[in-house]
N, C-alpha and C positions, 0 to 999 in steps of 0.2 A: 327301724330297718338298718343294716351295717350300713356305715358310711360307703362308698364309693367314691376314692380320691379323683376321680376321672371325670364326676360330676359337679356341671356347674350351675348357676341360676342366677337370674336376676328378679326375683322373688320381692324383694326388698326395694329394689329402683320402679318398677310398675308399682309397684301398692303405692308408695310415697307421692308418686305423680298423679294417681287416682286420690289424695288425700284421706289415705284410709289408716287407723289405727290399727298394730297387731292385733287387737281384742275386737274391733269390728269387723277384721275380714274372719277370724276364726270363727264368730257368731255365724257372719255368711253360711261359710263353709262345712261349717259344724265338725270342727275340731277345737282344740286347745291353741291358747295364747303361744303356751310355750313350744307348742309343737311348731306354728310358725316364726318362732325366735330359733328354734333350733335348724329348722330348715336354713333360714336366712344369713346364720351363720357358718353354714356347711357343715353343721354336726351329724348329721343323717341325713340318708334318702327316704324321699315321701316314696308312701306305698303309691300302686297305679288311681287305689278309689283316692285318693288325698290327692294326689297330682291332679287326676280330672276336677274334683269339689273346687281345689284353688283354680283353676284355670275357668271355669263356667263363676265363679263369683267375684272373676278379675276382667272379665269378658274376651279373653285371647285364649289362645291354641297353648296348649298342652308343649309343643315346640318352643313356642315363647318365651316359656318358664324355664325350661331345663334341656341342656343339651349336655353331650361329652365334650369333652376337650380334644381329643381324637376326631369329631365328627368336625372340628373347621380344617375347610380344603385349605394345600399347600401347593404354591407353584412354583417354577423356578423362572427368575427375572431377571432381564439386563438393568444393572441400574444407572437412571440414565443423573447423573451427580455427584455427588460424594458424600460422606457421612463418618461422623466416628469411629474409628477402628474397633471392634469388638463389641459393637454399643447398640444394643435393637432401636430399631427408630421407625417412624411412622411413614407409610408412602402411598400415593397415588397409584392408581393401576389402570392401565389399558391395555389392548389388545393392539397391537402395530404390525401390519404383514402379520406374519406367520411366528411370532414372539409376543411375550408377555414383556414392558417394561413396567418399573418402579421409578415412582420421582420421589424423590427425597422432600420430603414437608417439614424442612429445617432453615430457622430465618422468616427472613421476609416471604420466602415461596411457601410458607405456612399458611399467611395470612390474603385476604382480599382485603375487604372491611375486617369481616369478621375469621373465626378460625377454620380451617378447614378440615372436614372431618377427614378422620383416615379407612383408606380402603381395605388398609391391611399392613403389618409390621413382619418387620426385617426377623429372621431367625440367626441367620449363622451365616459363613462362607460369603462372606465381603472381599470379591478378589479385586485389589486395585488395580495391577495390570495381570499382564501374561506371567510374569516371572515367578510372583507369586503362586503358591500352592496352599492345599486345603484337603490333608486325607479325607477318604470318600467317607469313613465312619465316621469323623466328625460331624457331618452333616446328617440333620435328624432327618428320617421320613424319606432318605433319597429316591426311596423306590418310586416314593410321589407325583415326580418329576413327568411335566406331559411330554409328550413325542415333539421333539423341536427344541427343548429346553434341556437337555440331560446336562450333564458335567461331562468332559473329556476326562479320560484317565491315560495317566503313561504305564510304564513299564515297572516305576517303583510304587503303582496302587495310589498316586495321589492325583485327586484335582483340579482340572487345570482349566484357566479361564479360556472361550474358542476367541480367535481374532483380537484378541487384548479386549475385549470387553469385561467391566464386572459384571460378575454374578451373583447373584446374590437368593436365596430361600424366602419365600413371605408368604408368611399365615393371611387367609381371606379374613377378612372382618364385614365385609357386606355381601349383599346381593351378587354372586359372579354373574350374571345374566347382564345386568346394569352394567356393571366392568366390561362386559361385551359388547355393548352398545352405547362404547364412549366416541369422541371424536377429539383429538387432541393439536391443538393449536401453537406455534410458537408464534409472538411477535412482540410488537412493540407500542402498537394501537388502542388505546383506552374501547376504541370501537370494538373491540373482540369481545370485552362483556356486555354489550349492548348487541350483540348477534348470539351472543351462548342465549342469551333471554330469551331473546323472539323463537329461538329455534326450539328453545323445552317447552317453551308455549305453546304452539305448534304438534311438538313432537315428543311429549311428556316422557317417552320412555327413553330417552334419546339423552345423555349427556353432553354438556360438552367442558372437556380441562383444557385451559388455555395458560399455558406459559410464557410470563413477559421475558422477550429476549430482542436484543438489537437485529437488524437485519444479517447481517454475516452469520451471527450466535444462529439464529434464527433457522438459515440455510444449514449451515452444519449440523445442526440438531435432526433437520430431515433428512440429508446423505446419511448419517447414522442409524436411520432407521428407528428414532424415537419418536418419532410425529408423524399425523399424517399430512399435517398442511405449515407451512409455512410462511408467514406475512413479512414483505420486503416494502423499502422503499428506496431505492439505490439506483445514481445514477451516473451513468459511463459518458464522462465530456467526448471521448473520442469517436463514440458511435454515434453520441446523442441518442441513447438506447433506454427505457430503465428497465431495470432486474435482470432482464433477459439476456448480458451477457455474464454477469454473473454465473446465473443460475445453468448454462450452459458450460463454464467454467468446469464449475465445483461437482456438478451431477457427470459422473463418467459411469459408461454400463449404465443407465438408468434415462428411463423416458417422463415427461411433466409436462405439465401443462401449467400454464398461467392465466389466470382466472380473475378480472380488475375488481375489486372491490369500490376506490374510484380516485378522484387526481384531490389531492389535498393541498394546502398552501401552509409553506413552511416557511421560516422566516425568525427574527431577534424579537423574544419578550425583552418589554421592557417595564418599567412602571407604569400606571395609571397617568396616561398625559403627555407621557414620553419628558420627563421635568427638564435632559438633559441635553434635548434636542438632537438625537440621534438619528443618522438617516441611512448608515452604510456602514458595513465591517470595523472602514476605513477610521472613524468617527471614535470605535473602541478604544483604539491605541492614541488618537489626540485628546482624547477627554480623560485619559488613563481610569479608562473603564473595567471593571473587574468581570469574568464570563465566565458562565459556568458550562460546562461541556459534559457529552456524551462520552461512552466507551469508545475506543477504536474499534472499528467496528462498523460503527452506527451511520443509519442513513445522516443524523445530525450533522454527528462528528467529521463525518467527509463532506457535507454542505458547507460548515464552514470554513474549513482548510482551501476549500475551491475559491470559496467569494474571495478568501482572505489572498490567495494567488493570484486570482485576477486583479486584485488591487494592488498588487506588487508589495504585499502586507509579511514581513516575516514572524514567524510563529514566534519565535521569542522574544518579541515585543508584547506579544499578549498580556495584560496583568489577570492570573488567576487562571491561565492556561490550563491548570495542571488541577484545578478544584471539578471531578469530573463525580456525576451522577449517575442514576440507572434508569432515569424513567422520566419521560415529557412532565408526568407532575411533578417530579423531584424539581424539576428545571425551574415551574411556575411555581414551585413555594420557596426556591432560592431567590428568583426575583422581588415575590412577595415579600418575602424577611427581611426584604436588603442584604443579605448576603452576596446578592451578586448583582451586578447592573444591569445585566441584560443576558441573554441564552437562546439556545435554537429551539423552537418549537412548533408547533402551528397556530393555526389560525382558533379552531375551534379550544385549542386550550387556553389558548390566550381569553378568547370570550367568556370560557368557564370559571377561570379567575380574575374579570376586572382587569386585566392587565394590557398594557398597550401590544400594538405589533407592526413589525417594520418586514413586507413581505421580500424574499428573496430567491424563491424557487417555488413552481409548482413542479411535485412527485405525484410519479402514480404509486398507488399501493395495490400489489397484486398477492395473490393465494397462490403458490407455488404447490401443486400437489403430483404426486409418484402416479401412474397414470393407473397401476395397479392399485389404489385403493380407490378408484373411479367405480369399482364395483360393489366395493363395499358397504352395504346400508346405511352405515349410521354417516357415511361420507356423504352420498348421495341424500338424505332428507335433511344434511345440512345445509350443502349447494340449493335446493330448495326451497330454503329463506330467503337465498339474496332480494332473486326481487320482488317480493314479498311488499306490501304496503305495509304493513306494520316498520318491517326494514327501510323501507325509501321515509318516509316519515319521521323514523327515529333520525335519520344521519341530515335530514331536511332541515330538522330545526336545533341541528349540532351545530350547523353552522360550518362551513372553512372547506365544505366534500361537493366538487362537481360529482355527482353517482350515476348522470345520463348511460353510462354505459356497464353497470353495476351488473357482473354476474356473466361479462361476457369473456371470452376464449382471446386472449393479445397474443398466445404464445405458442407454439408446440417444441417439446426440446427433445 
C-alpha cells in the first residue's frame, strides 16, 4: 500500500520487548518477513487485515501500533523556566487554575533518581518576555489552541506573550487525562517524595510533580500561577510568626490557606562525632570553619544569617560563605566529602547520612495553597493523605518531624 508520510508506528519497539523475531511474528501473523521489515521501516502502510493480524499476534490494540502524526493533541502553555532559544525540549505538563504550564526537564529538574519521562515537547514560539514577538504563522497548528491559552495578537499580525509570561506550543506525548489529574508541588523537603508515594498509592490515577525549590522560589512559583501548593519554612523574628507573614506579603488579590505538614528541627550538619567540637555559629568563624550555604532565599539561608546576628557574627568572616548549594542533600554530601565543615540542615538529614547535628531552630513547614484549587480533585485526594497512617509512619521513623498536628488549617490569608 502507498506510504503515508503522516503515519507512524512503533511496530519495531513492542515486538523487541516481546522478544520476538521479524520471521516469528510474521509466522504469527501470516504474512512475510519482509513485509514486517518494511513496515518498521516506514516503507509502506499495512493494509486494515495486516494492521489487525499484527496487533492480535502482538496482544495490543490496533492504536498501539499505528497512529498519525496529526492525531497527538497540541496545547498552548506558559512555560514555567527557561530553555534554549529555538531548541524543542522535553517538559512536564499540568493543569494550574485555568492554564496549561510546561516545566522544562532540562538539568538537574530532568532527573530524581532516575530520568523523568516527558509529557510532551516544545514545538515553536518560546516568548521570553513581553517584548518579544513571534508572527501567528509561524506557529504550527494555532488553531489548536484551547480557550484560555490563545496568543494575543497586535495590530501588525504578530504574537504577543499576555502579562510577560512565555509561551510556548507542546505536543502531548502521554495520556492528557493523567496530565489532568496531576498535582504539582514546589518545595524544598526531601518529604514531598515520600507524600507523591503514599498518595498514588492511595490514589493510582492521581499524579503528583513536585518541584525542588527554596521557600521564597517556592512562594513565587505559586503567585505565578504555576503550582498548586507551595512548601515554606520561613521565619519572621519580628512577629515570631512562620510563613504566614510571608505569604500574606507576597499573595496580593489572592486568598490561601496554610495547611502544617509539621515542626522540623533545623540546625549545623556536621561530621560523624562532631571531631571539631562545634556548638554554635559562633564556633564557625574561631575554628575558621568552612560552610556551605543555601540560595538567598532559603528557609536555611536566613537561619543562619539570624544565629550569625544574634551572635554579633559578621558575614564576612564566614570562611566559604559564598560556596552555596541547592538542596538539604547537596548540604549532607558537602559535609560528607569534607568539602565543607558544617551546613544548615535538619535533623532527619542529618540521620539519613551519619552525620552529626547541632540543633538551632525548630520550623514549621506549612503547604501554602490558592484557596481556589481547594476544589479541585486531584488537590483534595492529596490533602487526603496527610493524615493517613501510611503518612504518619513514613515521617515517624524519618525522624527530626513533630506531625501531632499534620494536615491541619494554621492559616487563612
Amino acid at each position: 500500500m502507498k506510504l503515508d508520510v503522516n503515519l507512524c508506528n512503533n511496530l519495531k519497539s513492542i515486538r523487541t520487548r516481546l522478544g520476538m523475531s521479524q520471521q516469528e511474528l510474521a509466522n504469527i501473523a501470516g504474512v512475510t518477513r519482509q513485509s514486517i521489515g518494511g513496515v518498521e521501516l516506514g516503507q509502506y502502510a499495512p493494509s486494515v487485515a495486516m494492521s489487525l493480524r499484527l496487533a492480535k499476534a502482538l496482544g495490543c490494540q490496533v492504536e498501539d501500533l499505528f497512529w498519525f502524526e496529526e492525531d497527538l493533541p497540541e496545547v498552548g502553555a506558559i512555560l514555567a523556566g527557561s530553555v534554549p532559544k529555538q531548541q524543542q525540549s522535553r517538559v512536564s505538563l499540568a493543569r494550574v487554575g485555568n492554564q496549561w504550564i510546561a516545566y522544562p526537564l532540562v538539568g538537574n529538574d530532568a532527573f530524581r533518581i532516575e530520568m523523568i519521562p516527558a509529557d510532551g515537547e516544545t514545538l515553536a514560539a518560546i516568548y521570553p518576555d513581553a517584548r518579544e514577538s513571534v508572527r501567528v504563522e509561524e506557529l504550527p497548528s494555532i488553531s489548536k489552541l484551547p480557550l484560555g491559552s490563545e496568543v494575543a495578537s497586535n495590530a501588525e499580525g504578530e504574537a504577543q506573550t499576555q502579562n510577560g509570561t512565555n509561551k510556548v506550543l507542546v505536543r502531548i506525548l502521554d495520556d492528557i487525562d493523567k496530565l489532568h489529574n496531576t498535582v504539582v508541588i514546589a518545595g524544598c523537603t526531601p518529604v514531598l517524595s515520600l507524600l507523591a508515594r503514599a498518595t498514588e498509592r492511595w490514589h493510582p490515577q492521581l499524579r503528583i510533580h513536585y518541584r525542588f525549590a527554596h521557600s521564597k522560589a517556592a512562594l513565587l512559583s505559586l503567585c505565578r500561577g504555576e503550582v498548586h501548593i507551595a512548601g515554606m519554612h520561613l521565619y519572621d523574628p519580628k512577629t515570631r510568626e512562620h510563613n504566614t507573614p510571608f505569604v500574606r506579603e507576597a499573595l496580593t488579590g489572592k486568598s490561601a490557606v496554610l495547611i502544617t505538614l509539621g515542626v522540623w528541627e533545623e540546625g549545623l550538619l556536621v561530621p560523624a562525632g562532631n571531631p571539631r567540637g562545634i556548638k554554635t555559629v559562633s564556633d564557625l568563624v574561631e575554628f575558621a570553619a568552612t560552610i556551605v550555604t543555601h540560595e538567598a532565599g532559603s528557609g536555611g539561608q536566613m537561619l543562619l544569617e539570624r544565629k550569625l546576628q544574634e551572635e554579633g557574627v559578621p558575614f564576612p568572616t564566614m570562611k566559604g560563605f559564598t560556596h552555596i548549594v541547592h538542596s538539604h542533600q547537596d548540604v549532607a554530601l558537602s559535609v560528607l566529602s569534607g568539602i565543607a565543615d558544617a551546613g544548615i540542615s535538619t535533623a532527619s538529614i542529618a540521620a539519613a547520612f551519619g552525620l552529626g547535628f547541632i540543633p538551632l531552630h525548630q520550623a514549621r513547614y506549612d503547604l501554602v495553597i490558592i484557596k481556589e484549587y481547594l476544589e479541585e480533585e486531584p488537590v483534595k485526594q492529596f490533602l487526603s493523605i496527610l493524615g493517613h497512617q501510611v503518612v504518619r509512619s513514613q515521617l515517624e521513623i524519618l525522624g527530626g518531624y513533630d506531625i501531632s498536628k499534620i494536615g491541619e488549617i494554621v492559616a487563612n490569608i
